[in-house]
C-alpha positions, 0 to 999 in steps of 0.5 A: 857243974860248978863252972856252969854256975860260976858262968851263969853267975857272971852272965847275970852280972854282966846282963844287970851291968848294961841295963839301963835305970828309969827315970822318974817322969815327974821329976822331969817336969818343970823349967830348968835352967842351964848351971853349967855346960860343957863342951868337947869333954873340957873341964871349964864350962863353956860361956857360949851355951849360958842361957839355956833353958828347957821348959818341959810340961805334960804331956810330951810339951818343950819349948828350948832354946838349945838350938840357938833360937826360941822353939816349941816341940815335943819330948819323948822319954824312954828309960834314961834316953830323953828325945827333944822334936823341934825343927829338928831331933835331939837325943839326949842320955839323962845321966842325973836326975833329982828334984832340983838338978838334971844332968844330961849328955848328948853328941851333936856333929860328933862334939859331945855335950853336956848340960847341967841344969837346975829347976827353977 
């Protein structure tokens, strides 16, 4: 008997390990600025992504420049996944998020990413 409660309890850990958090959406609202970004896991943050920016307002509204140009779209938000649909879907995992930092990752052609901005 007390292997079955020593299993179970290790299945309960490990179910509460792979959940994932939910993000407080009204801290997602706002103008945020590109602090650092990062390109290919390196340490130094790249100068080619300076200048980014997301814009995002209620409901669902963005306006970026992640992809190189000026763009308006919508968001959607579900538990840490963030999806940016301009010309084209973005996804995005929200790895931080306070009042005046957001920290998030993504993979695009197979070179990860990740964004460090601040609110303005």
């Amino acid at each position: 008997m007390s292997k079955f409660y020593f299993l179970l309890f290790f299945l309960g850990l490990g179910i509460t390990a792979c959940q994932t958090k939910e993000v407080n959406e009204n801290l997602l609202y706002g103008h945020w600025q590109l602090k650092e970004g990062f390109r290919n896991n390196n340490s130094e943050p790249s100068k080619m992504l300076e200048g980014i920016y997301f814009n995002i307002e209620k409901p669902t509204a963005v306006s970026t420049n992640f992809s190189g140009i000026e763009e308006n779209g919508q968001f959607g938000l579900e538990k840490d996944k963030f999806t940016i649909e301009t010309s084209r879907t973005t996804k995005f995992k929200i790895k931080n998020l306070s009042e005046k930092e957001l920290e998030l990752a993504t993979i695009i052609r197979g070179i990860p990413f990740r964004f460090i901005l601040e609110k303005e």
